[in-house]
C-alpha positions, 0 to 999 in steps of 0.5 A, a space after each residue: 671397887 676397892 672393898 670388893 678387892 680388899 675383901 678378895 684378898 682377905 678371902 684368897 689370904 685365908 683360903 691360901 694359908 687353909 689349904 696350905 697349911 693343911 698340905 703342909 701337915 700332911 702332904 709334905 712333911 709326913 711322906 715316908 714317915 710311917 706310912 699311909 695309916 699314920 698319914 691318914 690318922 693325922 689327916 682325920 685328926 687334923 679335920 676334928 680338931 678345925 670342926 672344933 676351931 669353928 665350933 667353939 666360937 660359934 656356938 659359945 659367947 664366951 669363946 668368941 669374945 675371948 678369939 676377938 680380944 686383940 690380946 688373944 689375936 696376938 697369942 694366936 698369931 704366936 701360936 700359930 707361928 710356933 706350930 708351923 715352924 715346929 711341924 717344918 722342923 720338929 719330926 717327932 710324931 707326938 709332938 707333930 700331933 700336939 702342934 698340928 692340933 694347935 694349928 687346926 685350932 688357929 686356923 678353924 677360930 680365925 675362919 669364924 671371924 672370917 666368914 662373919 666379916 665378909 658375910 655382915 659386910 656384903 649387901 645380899 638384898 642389892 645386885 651389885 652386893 651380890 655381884 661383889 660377894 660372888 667375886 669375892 668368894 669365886 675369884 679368891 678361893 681360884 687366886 687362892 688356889 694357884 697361889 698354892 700351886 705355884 708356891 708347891 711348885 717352887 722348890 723353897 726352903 723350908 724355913 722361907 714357906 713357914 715365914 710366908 705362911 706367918 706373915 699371911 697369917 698376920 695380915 688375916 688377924 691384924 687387917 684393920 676391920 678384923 677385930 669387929 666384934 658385933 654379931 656375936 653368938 648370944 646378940 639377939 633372942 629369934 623371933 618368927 623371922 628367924 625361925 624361917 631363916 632356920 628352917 632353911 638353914 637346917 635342909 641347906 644343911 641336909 643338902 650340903 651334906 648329902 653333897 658332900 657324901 656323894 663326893 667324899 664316896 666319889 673320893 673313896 670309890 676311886 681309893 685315896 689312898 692310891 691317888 692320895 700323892 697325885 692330889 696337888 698335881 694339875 688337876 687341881 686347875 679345875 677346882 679353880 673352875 668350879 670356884 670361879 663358875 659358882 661365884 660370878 653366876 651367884 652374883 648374876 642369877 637368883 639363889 634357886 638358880 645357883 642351887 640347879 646348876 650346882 647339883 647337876 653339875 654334880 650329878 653330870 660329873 659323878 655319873 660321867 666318872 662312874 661310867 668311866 670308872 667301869 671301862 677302867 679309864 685314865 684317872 686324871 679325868 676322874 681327878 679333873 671331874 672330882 676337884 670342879 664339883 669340889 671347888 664348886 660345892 666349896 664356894 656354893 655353901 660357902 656362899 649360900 650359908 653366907 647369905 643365909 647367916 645375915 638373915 638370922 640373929 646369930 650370923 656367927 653361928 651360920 656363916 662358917 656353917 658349910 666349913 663346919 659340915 664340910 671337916 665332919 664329913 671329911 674326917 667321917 668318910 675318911 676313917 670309913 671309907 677303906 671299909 665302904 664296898 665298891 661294888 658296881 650297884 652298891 655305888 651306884 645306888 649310894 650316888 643315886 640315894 644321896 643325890 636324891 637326898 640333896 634334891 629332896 632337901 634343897 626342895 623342902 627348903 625352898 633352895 629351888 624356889 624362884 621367889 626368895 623369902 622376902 626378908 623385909 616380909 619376914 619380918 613385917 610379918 612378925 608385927 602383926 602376929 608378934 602380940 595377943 589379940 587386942 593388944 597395941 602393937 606398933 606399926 612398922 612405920 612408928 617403929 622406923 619413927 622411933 628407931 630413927 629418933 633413938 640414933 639421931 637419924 636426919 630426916 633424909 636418911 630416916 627416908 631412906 632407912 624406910 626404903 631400905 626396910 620395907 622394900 626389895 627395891 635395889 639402891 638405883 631404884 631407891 634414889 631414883 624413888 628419893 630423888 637423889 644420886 646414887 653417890 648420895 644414897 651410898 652416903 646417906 647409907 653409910 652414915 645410916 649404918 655408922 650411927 646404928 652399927 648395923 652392916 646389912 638391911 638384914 642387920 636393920 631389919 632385925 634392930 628395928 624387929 
């Protein structure tokens, strides 16, 4: 229980100082400067340089390394610090622009190392770690959200938001545990395992951003530009929705599950906004429809890459990986979308194209198969097609042997490690199988992980591979 609210208030700690920093960039202190065309450009700026933030870490070693030196952490803190006083008080827009860059960066870099944590220290393979990651996820982007709401809504001074911001920001860098630095981009060579991980990887890929096409032409058919103030009013309430009902099923129903209700929830909310649309209704339904497929989709990659990232050898790369497509095809959409048509078919046949897109691809993936890829199989597999024909190949319990030798295993949690790799049994099942309490188990597998430096089994997995 402590670790599930401490990572909740790590998740909603981010979220918070994401989404209002980027209000505060452009919602607030760009009104009347010079017009939507210039707010729009720094908007597009600003989401180039957050895919640049979470990029460079992720694909290069030597990046990731340097954002994870506490050194570096405290120039960032500063630097972070620094933006958000000078775009609070500074209204030059060529220095507006150098310091919203700046700030981008800082943001788009410490969600690397955010994502990473949260997605090596949860348990994907156990029912209660998926319950704890789904809470984690859906209940601290909500918090995170009506925290941001409520500041919004009170009227404050200037200088008080930059400190809270600050301050917010500290914590997210300096909360023991951040500077964890395992996982890193270059850690370990792919085997067979890795490849079926990144296959589904990459049509998780094509799904999300099929997703977040149809909503970013939601977004564009009902012209931004025109609804672009009304963006923070209530409405929002129903992005917290979208936050809470994707993160409390993933922890109760199986991924394939999820992946159904998330796209017929887009389906339903598009096609009932298109329709209404067409009779000229009030926007504020289009609004509330808008912001609950949004904070639905958001927790549903945010999520799904998650889980898919501790799979693979390289959970830096992945973990972020919906935060990634998701700024590239805001800052697409949003310097084209003035020029889209908005005709009744042309929409409606964009909505259907991307929506079939999204299913053909979560299809081909295996996102909508009811029996997951067993990771434990995965990689049981790879032992027996690993060497040529004739060639000695260890077993996976010589391997466990040694693997239990090289970190001084006792003989108890040497049990318990095979357990852990070669089933899908969950953690009551495993004590029940040992016969030990479930307070023993935890024990046995935290001290399992301390000696090897693993987070996960997938971690496990993959040292034992």
């Amino acid at each position: 229980m402590r670790k599930r609210l401490s990572d909740t208030v790590f998740f909603a700690t981010y979220m918070l100082v994401y989404m209002y920093s980027l209000g505060l960039i452009i919602e607030q202190q760009l009104t009347g400067m010079e017009g939507d065309d210039v707010r729009l450009g720094l908007y597009i700026l600003q989401q180039v340089f957050i895919l640049a933030g979470f990029l460079l870490p992720s694909f290069i070693a030597g990046i990731w390394h340097f954002i994870t030196d506490r050194k570096t952490k405290t120039v960032m803190f500063f630097c972070y610090a620094a933006s958000v006083f000078s775009i609070i008080f500074v209204k030059d827009l060529t220095l507006h622009v150098i310091f919203l860059a700046v700030c981008a960066l800082c943001l788009g870099m410490t969600g690397t190392e955010v994502y990473r944590r949260l997605a090596v220290g949860a348990d994907f393979d156990d029912a209660g770690g998926r319950r704890d990651i789904g809470f984690t996820v859906g209940v601290g982007g909500m918090t995170a959200l009506l925290v941001q709401w409520m500041l919004q809504s009170i009227p404050m001074a200037d200088g008080l938001t930059a400190i809270i911001l600050t301050v917010l920001y500290g914590y997210l860098i300096y909360v023991p545990g951040s500077q964890n630095t395992v996982n890193t981009p270059e850690d370990a060579e792919s085997g067979s395992s890795d490849g079926i991980w990144r296959r589904r990887g990459i049509f998780l890929s094509i799904s999300v951003v099929c997703m977040l096409m149809l909503l970013a032409y939601y977004e564009s058919h009902m012209n931004r530009v025109s609804f672009a103030v009304r963006f923070y009013e209530w409405f929002r309430i129903f992005a917290g929705m979208g936050y809470l009902l994707i993160g409390l099923l993933y922890g109760r129903m199986k991924s394939a599950y999820v992946s159904i209700v998330m796209i017929c929830t887009a389906l339903a909310s598009v096609v009932s906004s298109f329709l209404m649309l067409r009779d000229g209704e009030g926007t504020w339904i289009h609004l509330a429809l808008f912001y609950l497929v949004l904070g639905s989709l958001v927790t549903y990659y945010n999520l799904m890459f998650m889980e898919l990232s501790v799979r693979t050898s390289r959970p830096v790369r992945w973990a972020a990986m919906g935060r990634v497509l998701d700024a590239a095809v805001t800052a697409l959409f949003t310097a084209i979308g003035a020029y889209l048509p908005t005709g009744e078919i042309y929409v409606l046949l964009m909505y259907l194209l991307l929506f079939a897109g999204a299913l053909i691809s979560m299809f081909l993936g295996g996102l909508l198969s009811v029996e997951d890829i067993p990771v434990s199989a995965a990689y049981v597999q790879s032992d027996t097609q690993s060497g040529k024909e004739g060639e000695n190949v260890l077993t996976v319990a010589e391997r466990i042997e040694l693997f239990a030798e090289k970190y001084g295993l006792t003989s108890r949690e040497k049990d318990v490690l095979s357990m852990l790799v070669t089933t899908e049994s969950k953690n009551q099942e495993i004590a029940d199988t040992l016969y030990i309490s479930r307070r023993q188990l935890q024990n046995h597998i935290s001290s399992i992980y301390q000696k090897t430096g693993a987070n996960t089994r997938a971690g496990l997995l993959m040292m034992i591979s």
